[in-house]
TIRO-2110 file (N, C-alpha, C; in Angstrom, 1 decimal):
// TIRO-2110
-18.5, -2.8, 4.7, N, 1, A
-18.2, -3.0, 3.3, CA, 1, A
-17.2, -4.2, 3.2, C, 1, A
-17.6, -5.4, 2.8, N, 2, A
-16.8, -6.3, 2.0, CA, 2, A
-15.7, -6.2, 1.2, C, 2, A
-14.5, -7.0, 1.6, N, 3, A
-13.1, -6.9, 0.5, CA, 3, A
-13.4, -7.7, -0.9, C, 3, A
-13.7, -7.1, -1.9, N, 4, A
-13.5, -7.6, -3.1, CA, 4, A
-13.0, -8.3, -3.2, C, 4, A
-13.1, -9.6, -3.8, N, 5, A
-12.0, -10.7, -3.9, CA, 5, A
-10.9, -10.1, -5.4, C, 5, A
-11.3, -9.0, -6.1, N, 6, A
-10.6, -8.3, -7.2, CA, 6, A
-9.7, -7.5, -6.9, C, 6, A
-9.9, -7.1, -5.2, N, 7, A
-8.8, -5.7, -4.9, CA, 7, A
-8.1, -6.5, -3.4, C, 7, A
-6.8, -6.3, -3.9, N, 8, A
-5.5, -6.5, -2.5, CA, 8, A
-6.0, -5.7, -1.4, C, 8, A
-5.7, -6.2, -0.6, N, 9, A
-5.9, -5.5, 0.8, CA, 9, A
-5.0, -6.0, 2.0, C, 9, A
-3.8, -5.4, 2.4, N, 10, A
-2.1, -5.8, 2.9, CA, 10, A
-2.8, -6.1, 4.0, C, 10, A
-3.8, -5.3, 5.0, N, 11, A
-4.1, -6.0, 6.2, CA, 11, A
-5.3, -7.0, 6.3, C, 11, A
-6.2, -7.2, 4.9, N, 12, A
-6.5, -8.3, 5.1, CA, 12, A
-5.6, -9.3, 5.0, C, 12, A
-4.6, -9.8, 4.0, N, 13, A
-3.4, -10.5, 3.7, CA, 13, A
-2.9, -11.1, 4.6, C, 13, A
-2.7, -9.6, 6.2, N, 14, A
-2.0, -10.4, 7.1, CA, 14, A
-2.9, -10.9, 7.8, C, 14, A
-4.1, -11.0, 8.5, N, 15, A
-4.4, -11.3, 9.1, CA, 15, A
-5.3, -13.0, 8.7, C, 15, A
-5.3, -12.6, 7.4, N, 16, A
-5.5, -14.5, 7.3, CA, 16, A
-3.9, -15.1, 7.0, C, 16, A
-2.7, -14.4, 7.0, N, 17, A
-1.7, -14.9, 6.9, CA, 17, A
-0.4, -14.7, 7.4, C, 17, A
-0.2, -14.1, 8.5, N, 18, A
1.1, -13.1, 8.6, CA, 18, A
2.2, -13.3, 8.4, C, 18, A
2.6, -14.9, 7.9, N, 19, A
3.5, -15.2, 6.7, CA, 19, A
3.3, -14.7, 5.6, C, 19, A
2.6, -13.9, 4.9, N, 20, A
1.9, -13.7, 3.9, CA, 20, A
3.3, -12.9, 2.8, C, 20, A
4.4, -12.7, 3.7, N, 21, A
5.6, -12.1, 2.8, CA, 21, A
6.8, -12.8, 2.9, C, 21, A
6.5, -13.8, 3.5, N, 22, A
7.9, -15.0, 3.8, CA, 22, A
8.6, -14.9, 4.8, C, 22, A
7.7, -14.1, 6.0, N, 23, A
8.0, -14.6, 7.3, CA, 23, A
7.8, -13.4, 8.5, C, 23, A
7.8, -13.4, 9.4, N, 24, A
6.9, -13.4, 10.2, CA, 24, A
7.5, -11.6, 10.7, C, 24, A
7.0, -10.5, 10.4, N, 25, A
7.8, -9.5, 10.7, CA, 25, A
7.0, -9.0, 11.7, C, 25, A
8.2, -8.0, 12.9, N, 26, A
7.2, -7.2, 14.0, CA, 26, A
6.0, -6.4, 13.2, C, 26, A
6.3, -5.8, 12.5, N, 27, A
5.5, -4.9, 12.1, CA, 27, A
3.6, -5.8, 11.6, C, 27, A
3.9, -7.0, 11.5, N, 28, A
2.6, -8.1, 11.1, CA, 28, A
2.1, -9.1, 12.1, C, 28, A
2.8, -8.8, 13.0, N, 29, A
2.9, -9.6, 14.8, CA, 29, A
1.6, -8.8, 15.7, C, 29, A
0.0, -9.1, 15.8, N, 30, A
-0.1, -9.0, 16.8, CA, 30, A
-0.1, -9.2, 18.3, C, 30, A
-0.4, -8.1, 18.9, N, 31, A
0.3, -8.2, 20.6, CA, 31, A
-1.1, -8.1, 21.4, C, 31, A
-2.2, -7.3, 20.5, N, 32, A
-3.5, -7.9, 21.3, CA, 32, A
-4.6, -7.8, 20.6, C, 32, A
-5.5, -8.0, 20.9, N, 33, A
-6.8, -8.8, 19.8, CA, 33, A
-8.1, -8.7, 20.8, C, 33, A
-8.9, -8.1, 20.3, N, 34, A
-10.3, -8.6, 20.7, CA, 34, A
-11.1, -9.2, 19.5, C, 34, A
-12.6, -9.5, 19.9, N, 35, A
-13.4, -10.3, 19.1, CA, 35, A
-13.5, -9.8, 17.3, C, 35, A
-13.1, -8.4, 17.4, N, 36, A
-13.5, -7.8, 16.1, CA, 36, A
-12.4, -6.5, 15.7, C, 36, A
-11.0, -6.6, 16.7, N, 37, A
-10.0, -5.6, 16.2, CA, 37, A
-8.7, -6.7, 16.9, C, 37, A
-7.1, -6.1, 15.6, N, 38, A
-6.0, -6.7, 16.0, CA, 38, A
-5.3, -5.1, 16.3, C, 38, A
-4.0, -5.5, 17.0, N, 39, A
-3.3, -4.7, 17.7, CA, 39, A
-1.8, -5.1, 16.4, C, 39, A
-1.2, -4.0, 16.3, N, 40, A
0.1, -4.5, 15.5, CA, 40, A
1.0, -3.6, 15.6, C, 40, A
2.3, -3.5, 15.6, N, 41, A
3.1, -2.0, 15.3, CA, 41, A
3.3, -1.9, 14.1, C, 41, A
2.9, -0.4, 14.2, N, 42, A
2.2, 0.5, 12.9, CA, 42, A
4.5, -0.1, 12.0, C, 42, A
4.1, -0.1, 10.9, N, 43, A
5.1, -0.2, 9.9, CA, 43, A
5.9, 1.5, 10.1, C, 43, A
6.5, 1.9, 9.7, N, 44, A
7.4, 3.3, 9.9, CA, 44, A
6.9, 3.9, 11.1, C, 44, A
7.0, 3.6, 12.0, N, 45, A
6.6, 4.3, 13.3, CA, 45, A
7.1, 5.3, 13.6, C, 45, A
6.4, 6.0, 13.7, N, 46, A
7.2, 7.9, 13.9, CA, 46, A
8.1, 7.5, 15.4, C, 46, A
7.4, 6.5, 16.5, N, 47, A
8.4, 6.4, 17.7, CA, 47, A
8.3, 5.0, 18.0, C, 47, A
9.0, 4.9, 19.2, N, 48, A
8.8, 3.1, 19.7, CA, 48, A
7.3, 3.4, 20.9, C, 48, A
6.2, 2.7, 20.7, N, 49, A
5.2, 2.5, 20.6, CA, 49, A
4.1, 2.8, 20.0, C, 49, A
4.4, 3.1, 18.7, N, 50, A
3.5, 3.7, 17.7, CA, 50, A
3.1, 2.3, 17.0, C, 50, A
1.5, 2.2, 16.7, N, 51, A
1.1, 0.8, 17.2, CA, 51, A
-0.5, 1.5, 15.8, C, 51, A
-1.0, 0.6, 15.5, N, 52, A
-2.1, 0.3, 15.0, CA, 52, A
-3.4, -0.5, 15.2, C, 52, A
-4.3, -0.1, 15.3, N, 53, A
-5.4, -0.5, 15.9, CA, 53, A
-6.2, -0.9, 14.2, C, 53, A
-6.3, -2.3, 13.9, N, 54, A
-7.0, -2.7, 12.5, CA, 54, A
-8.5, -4.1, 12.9, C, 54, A
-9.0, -3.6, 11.8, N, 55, A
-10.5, -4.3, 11.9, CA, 55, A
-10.0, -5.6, 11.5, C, 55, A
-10.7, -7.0, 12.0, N, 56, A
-10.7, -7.9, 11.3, CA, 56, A
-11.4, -8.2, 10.7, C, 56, A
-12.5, -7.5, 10.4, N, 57, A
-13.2, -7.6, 9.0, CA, 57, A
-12.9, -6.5, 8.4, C, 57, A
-13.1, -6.6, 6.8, N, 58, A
-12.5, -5.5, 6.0, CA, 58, A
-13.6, -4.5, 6.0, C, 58, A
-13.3, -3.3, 6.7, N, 59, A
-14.3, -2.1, 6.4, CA, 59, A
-13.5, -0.9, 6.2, C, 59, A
-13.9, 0.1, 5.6, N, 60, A
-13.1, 0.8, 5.3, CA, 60, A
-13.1, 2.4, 6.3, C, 60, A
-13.4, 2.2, 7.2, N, 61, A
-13.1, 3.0, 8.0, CA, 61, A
-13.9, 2.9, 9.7, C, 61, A
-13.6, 3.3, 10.9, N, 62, A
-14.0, 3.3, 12.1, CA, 62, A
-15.1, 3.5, 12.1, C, 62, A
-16.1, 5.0, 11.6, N, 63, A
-17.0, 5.4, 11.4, CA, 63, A
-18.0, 4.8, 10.5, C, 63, A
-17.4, 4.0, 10.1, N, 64, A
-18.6, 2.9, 8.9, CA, 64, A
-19.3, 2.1, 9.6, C, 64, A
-18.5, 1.8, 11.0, N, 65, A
-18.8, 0.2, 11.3, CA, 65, A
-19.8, 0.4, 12.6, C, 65, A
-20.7, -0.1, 13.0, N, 66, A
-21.9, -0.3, 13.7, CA, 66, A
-21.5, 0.0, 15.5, C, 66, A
-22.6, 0.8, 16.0, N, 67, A
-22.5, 1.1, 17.5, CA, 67, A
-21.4, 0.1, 18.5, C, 67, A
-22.1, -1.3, 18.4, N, 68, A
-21.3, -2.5, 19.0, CA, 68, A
-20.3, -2.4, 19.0, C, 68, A
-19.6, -2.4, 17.6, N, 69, A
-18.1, -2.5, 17.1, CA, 69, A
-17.3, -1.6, 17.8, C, 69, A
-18.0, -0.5, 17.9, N, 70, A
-17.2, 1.0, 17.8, CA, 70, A
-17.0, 1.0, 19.6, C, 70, A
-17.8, 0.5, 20.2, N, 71, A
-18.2, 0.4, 21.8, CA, 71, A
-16.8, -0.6, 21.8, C, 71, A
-16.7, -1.7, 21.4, N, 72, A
-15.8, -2.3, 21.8, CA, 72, A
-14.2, -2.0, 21.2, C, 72, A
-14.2, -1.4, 20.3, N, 73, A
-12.8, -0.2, 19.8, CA, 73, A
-12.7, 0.6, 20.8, C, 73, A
-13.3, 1.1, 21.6, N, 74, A
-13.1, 2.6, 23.3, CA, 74, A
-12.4, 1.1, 24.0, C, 74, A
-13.2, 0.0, 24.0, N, 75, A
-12.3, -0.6, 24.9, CA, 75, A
-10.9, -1.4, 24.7, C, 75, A
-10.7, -1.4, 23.5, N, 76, A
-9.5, -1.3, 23.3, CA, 76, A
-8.1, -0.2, 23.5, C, 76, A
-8.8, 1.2, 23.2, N, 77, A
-8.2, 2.2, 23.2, CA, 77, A
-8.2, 2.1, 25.1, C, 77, A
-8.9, 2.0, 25.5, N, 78, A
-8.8, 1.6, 27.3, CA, 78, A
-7.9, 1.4, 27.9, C, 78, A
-7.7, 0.2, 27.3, N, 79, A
-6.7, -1.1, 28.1, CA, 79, A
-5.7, -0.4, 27.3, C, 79, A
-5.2, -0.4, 25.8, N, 80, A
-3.6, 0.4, 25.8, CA, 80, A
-3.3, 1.8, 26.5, C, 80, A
-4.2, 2.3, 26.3, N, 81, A
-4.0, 3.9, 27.6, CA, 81, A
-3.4, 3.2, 28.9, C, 81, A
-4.3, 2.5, 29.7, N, 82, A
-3.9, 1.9, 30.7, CA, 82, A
-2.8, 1.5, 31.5, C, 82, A
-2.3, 0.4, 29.6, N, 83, A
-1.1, -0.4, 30.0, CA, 83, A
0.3, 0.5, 29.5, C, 83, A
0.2, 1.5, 28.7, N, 84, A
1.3, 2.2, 28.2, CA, 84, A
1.6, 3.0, 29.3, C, 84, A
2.7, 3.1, 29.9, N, 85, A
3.4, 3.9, 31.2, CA, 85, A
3.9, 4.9, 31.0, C, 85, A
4.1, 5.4, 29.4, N, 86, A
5.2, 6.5, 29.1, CA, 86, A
4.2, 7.8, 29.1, C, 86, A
4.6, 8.3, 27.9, N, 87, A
3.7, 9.3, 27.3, CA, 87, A
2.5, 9.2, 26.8, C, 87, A
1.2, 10.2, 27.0, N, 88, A
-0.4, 10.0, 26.7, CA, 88, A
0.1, 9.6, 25.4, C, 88, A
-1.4, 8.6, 25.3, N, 89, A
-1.3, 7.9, 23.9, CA, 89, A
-2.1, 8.8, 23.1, C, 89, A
-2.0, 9.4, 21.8, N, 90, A
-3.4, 9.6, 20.8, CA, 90, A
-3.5, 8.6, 19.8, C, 90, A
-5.4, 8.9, 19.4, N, 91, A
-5.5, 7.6, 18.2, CA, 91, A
-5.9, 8.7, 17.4, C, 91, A
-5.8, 8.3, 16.4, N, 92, A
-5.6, 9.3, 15.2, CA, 92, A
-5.7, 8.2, 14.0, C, 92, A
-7.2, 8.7, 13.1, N, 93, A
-7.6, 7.8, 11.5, CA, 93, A
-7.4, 8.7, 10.7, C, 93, A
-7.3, 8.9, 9.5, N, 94, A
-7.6, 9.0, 8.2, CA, 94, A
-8.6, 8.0, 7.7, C, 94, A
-10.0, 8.5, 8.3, N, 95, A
-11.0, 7.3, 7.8, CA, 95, A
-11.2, 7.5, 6.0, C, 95, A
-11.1, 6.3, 5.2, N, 96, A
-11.6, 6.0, 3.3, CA, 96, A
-12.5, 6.5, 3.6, C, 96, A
-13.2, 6.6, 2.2, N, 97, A
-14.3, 7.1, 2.0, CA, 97, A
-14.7, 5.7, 1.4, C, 97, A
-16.2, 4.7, 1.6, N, 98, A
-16.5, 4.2, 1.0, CA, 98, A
-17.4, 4.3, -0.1, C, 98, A
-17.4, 5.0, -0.6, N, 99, A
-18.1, 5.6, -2.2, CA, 99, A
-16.9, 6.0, -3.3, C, 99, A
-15.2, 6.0, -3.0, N, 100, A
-14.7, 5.8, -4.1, CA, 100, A
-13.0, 5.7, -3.5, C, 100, A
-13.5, 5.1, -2.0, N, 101, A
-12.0, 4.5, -1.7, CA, 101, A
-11.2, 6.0, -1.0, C, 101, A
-11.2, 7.0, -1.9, N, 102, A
-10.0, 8.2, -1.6, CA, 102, A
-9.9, 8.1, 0.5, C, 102, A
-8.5, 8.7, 0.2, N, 103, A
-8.3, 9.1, 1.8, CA, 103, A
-7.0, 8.6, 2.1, C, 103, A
-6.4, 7.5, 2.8, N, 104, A
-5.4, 7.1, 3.5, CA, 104, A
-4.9, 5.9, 2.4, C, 104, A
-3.9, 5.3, 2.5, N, 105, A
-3.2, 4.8, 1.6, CA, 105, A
-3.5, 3.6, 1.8, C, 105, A
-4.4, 3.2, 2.7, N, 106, A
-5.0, 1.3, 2.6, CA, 106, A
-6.2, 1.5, 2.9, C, 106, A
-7.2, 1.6, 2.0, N, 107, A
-8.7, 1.5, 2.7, CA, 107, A
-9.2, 0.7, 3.3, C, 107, A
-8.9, 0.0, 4.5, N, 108, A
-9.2, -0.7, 5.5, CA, 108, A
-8.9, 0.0, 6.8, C, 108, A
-10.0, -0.5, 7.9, N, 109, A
-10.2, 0.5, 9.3, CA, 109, A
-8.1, 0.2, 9.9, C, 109, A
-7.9, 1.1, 9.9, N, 110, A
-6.8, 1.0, 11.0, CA, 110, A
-6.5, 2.7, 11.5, C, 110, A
-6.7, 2.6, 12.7, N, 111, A
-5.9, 3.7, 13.8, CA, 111, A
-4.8, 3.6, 14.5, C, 111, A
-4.1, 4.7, 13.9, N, 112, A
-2.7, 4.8, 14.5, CA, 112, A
-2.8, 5.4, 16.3, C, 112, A
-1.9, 4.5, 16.7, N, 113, A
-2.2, 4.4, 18.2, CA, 113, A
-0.4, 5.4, 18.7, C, 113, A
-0.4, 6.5, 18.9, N, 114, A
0.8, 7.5, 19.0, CA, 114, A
1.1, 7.7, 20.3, C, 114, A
2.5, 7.6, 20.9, N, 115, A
2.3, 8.5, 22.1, CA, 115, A
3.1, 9.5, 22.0, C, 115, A
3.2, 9.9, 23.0, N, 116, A
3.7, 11.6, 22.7, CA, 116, A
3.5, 12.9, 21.7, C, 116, A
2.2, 13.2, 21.1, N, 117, A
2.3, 13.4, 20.4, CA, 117, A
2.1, 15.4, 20.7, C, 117, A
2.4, 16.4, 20.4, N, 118, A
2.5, 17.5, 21.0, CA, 118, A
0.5, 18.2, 21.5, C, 118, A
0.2, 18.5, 22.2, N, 119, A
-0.8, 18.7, 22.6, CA, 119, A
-1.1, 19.7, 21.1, C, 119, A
-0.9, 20.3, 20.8, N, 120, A
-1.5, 21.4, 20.1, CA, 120, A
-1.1, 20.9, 18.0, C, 120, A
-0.9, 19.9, 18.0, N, 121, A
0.0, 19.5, 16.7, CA, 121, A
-1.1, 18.5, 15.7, C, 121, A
-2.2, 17.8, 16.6, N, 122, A
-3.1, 17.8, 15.5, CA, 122, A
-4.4, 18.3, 15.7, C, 122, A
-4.7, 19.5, 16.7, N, 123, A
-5.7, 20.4, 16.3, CA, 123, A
-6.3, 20.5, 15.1, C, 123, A
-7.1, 19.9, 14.3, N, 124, A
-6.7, 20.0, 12.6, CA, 124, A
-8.1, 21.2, 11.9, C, 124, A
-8.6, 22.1, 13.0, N, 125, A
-9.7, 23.2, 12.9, CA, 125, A
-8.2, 24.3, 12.6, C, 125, A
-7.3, 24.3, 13.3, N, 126, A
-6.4, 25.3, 13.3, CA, 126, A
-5.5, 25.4, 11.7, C, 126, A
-6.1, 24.3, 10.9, N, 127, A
-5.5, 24.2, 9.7, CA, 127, A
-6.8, 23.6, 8.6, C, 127, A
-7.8, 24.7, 9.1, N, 128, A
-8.5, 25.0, 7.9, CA, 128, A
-9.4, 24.0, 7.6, C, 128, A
-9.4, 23.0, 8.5, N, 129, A
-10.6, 21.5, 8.6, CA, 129, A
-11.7, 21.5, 9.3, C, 129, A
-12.5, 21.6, 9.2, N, 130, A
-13.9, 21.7, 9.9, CA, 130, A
-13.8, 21.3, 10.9, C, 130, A
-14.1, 21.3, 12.2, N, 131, A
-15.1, 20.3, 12.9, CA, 131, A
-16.3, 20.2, 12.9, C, 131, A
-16.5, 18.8, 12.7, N, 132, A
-17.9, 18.5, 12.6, CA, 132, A
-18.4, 17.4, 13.9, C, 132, A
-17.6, 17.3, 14.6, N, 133, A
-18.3, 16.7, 15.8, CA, 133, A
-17.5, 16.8, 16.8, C, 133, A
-17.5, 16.2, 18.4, N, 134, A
-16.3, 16.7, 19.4, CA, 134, A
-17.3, 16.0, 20.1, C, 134, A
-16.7, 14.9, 21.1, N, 135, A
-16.9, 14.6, 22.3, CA, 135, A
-16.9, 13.2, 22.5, C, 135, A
-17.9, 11.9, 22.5, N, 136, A
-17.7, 10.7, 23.2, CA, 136, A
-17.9, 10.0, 21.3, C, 136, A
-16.9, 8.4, 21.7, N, 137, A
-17.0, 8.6, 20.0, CA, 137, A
-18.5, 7.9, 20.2, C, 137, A
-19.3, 7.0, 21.2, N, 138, A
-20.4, 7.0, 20.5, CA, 138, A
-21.7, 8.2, 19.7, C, 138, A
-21.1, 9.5, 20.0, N, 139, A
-22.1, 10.3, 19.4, CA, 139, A
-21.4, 10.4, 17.9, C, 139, A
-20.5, 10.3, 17.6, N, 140, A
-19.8, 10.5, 16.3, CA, 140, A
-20.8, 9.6, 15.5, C, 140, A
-21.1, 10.8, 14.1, N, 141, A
-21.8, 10.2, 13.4, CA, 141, A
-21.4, 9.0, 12.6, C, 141, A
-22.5, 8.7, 11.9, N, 142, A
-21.8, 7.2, 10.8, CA, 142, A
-21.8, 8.0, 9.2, C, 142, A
-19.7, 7.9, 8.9, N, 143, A
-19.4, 8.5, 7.9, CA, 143, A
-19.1, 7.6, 6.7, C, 143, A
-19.4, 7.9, 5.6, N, 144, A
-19.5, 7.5, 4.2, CA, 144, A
-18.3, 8.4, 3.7, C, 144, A
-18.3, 9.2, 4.1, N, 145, A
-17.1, 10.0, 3.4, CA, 145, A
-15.6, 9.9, 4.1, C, 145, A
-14.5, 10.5, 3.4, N, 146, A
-13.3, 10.4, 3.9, CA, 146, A
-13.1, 11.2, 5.0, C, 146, A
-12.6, 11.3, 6.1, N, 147, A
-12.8, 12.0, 7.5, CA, 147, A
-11.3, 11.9, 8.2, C, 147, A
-11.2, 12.9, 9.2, N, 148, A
-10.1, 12.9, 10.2, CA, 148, A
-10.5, 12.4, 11.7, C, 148, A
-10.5, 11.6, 12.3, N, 149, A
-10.5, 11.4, 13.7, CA, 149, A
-9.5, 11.3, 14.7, C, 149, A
-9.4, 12.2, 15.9, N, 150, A
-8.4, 12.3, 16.5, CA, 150, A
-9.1, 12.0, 18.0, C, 150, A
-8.6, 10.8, 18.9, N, 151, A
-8.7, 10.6, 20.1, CA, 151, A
-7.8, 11.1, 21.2, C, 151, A
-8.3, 11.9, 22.5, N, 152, A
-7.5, 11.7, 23.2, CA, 152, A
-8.2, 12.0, 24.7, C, 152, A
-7.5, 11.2, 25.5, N, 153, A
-8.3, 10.8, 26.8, CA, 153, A
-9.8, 11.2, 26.7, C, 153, A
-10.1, 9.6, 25.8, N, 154, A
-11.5, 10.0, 25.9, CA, 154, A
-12.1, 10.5, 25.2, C, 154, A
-11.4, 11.7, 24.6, N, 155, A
-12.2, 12.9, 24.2, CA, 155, A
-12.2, 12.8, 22.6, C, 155, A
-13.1, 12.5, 21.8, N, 156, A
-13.2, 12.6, 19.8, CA, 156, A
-13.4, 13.5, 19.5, C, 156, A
-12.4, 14.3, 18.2, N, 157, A
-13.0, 15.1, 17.2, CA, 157, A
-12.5, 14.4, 15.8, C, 157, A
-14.1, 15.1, 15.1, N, 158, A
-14.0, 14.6, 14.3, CA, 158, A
-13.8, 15.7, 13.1, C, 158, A
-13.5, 15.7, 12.0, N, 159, A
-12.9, 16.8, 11.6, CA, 159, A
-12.9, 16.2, 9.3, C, 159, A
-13.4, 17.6, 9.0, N, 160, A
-13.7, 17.1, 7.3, CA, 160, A
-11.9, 16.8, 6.9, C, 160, A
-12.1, 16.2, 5.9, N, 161, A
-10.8, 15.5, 5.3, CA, 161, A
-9.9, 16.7, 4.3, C, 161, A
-11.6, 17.0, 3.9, N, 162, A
-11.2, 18.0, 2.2, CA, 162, A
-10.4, 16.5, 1.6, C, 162, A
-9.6, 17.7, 0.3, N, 163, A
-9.3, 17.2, -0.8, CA, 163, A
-7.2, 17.1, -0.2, C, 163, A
-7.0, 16.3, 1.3, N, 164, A
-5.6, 16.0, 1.3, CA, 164, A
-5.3, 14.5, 1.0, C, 164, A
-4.3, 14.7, 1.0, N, 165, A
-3.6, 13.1, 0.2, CA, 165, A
-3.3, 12.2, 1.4, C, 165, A
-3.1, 11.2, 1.2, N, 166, A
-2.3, 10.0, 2.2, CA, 166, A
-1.2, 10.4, 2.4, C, 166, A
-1.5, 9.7, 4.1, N, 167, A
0.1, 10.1, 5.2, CA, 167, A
-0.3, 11.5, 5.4, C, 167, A
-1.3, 12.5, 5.3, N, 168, A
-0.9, 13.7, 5.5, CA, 168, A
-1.1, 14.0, 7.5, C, 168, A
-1.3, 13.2, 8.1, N, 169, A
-1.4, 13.6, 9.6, CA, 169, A
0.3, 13.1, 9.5, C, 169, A
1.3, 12.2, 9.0, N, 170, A
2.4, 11.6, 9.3, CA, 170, A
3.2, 13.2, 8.8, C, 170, A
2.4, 13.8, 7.9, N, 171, A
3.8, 14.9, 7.3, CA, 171, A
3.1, 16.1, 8.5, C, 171, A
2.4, 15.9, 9.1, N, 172, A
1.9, 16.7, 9.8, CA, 172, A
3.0, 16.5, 11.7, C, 172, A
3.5, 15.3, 11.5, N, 173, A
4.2, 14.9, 13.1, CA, 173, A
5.4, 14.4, 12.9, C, 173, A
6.0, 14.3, 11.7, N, 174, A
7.3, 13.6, 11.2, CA, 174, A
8.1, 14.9, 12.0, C, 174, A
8.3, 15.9, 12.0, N, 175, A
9.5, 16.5, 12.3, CA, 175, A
9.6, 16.4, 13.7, C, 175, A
8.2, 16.3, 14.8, N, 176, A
8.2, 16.6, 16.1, CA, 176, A
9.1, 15.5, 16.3, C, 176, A
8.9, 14.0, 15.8, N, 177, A
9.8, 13.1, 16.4, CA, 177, A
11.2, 12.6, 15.8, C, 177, A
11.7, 13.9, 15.2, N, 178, A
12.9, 14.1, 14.4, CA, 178, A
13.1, 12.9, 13.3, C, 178, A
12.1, 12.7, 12.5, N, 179, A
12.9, 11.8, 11.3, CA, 179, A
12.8, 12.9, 10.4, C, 179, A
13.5, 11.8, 9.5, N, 180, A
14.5, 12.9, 7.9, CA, 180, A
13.0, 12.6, 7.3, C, 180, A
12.1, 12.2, 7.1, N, 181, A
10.8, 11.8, 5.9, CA, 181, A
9.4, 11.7, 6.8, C, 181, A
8.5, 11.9, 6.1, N, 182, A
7.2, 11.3, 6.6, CA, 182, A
6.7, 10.3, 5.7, C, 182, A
7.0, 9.6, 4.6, N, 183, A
6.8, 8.8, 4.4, CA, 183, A
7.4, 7.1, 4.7, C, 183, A
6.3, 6.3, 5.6, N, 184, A
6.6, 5.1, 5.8, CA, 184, A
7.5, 3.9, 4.7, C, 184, A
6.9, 4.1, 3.9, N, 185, A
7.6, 3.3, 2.7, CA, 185, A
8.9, 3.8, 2.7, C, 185, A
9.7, 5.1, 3.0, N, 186, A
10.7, 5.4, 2.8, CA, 186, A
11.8, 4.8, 4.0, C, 186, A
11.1, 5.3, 5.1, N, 187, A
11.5, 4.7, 6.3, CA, 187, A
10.8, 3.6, 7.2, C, 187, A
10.6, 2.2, 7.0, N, 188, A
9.8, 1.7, 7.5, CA, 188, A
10.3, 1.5, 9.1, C, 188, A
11.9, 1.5, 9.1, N, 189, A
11.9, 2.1, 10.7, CA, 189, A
11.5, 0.6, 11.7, C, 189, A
11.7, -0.8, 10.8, N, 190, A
11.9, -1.8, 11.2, CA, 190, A
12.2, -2.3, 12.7, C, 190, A
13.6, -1.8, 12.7, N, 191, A
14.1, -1.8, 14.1, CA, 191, A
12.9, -1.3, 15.0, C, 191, A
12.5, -0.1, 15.2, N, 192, A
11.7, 0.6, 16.1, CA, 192, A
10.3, -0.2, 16.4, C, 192, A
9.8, -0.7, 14.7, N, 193, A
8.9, -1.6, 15.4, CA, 193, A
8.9, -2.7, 15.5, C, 193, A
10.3, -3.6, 15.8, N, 194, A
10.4, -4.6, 16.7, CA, 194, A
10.6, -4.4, 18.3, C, 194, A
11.1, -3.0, 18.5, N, 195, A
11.2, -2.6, 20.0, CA, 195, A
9.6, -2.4, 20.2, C, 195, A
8.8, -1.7, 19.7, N, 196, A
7.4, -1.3, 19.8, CA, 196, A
6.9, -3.1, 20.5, C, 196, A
6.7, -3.5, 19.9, N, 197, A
6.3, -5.2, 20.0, CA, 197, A
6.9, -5.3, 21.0, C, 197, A
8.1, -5.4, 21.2, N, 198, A
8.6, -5.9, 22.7, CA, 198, A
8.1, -5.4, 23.5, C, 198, A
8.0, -3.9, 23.8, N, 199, A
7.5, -3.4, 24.8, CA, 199, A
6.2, -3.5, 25.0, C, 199, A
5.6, -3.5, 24.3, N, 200, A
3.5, -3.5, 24.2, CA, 200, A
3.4, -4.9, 24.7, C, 200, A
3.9, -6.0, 24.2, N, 201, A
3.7, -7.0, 24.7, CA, 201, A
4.2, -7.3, 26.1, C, 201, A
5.0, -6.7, 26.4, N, 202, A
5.7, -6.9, 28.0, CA, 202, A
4.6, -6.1, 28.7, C, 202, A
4.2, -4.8, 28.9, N, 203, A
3.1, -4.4, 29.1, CA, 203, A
2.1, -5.1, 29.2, C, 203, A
1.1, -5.6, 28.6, N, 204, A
0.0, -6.2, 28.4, CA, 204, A
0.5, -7.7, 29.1, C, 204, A
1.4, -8.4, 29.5, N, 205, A
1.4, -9.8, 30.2, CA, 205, A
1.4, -9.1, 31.1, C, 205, A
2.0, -7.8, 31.8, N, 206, A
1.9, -8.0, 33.0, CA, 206, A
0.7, -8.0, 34.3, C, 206, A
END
């Protein structure tokens, strides 16, 4: 799905601009890039390497976008598993719905890239959400509607959205990594993801 030239879209903005707010912040700094996704640290990062995985074309969610794409997304998710030395990483979307936008608070593809995140904490069947698929993401079907996807080594589920609001996986893991809020906007948490950047990038040169 095409960005409207009528509707804003903050990570298309940065990525044809990442001066685009008057100068150059970690949080708008990619640290790696393939042919058709950027790497960035996620703005209010629940920790220091909490990191975003975003389309450079505007689509509004992982599951929209064509076998190819999605094949070369695992290998991104690859190489950061790989290169992060700490804690397992999970990827975790709140995919839009492209028939009326609803879902995550920017309808454009980005997956939050987490580590540490508690083994049992986004189960999200254990809180009344379907599953509707589980295993390699190329079997995951192709979604129109707003969806949950959670990665981890490897392993996809995919899981119904229902009727929750944006940020609800963040009010779902805000306490495990002790902040006062789950809302990003409140705490963008600046400092953290300029450490995030440093480290992801030291990682990946080496």
């Amino acid at each position: 799905m095409e960005n409207s030239s009528n509707n804003y879209c903050r990570i298309c903005e940065l990525i044809v601009n990442p001066f685009y707010g008057g100068e150059l912040r970690p949080c708008d700094t990619p640290f790696y890039g393939t042919k058709s996704f950027l790497v960035i640290p996620a703005l209010g990062p629940l920790s220091v390497g909490h990191a975003m995985i975003v389309s450079k074309k505007h689509s509004t969610s992982l599951l929209s976008m064509e076998k190819d794409i999605r094949e070369e997304f695992e290998g991104v998710c690859s190489v950061l598993s790989e290169k992060w030395p700490h804690e397992q990483l999970i990827f975790a979307e709140h995919g839009s719905s492209s028939i009326d936008g609803s879902g995550p608070c920017i309808a454009h593809t980005h997956v939050n890239v987490i580590p540490g995140v508690p083994e049992e904490a986004l189960k999200l069947d254990q809180l009344g959400h379907s599953l509707l698929a589980s295993g390699s993401l190329g079997r995951m079907p192709t979604m129109s509607e707003s969806y949950f996807l959670i990665g981890r080594e490897n392993v996809w589920s995919l899981y119904q959205s229902g009727a929750t609001t944006s940020q609800y996986l963040r009010q779902l893991l805000y306490r495990s990594f002790g902040l006062l809020h789950w809302d990003w906007r409140l705490l963008p948490n600046e400092a953290v993801a300029a450490e995030t950047l440093e480290k992801w990038s030291s990682y990946l040169t080496l």
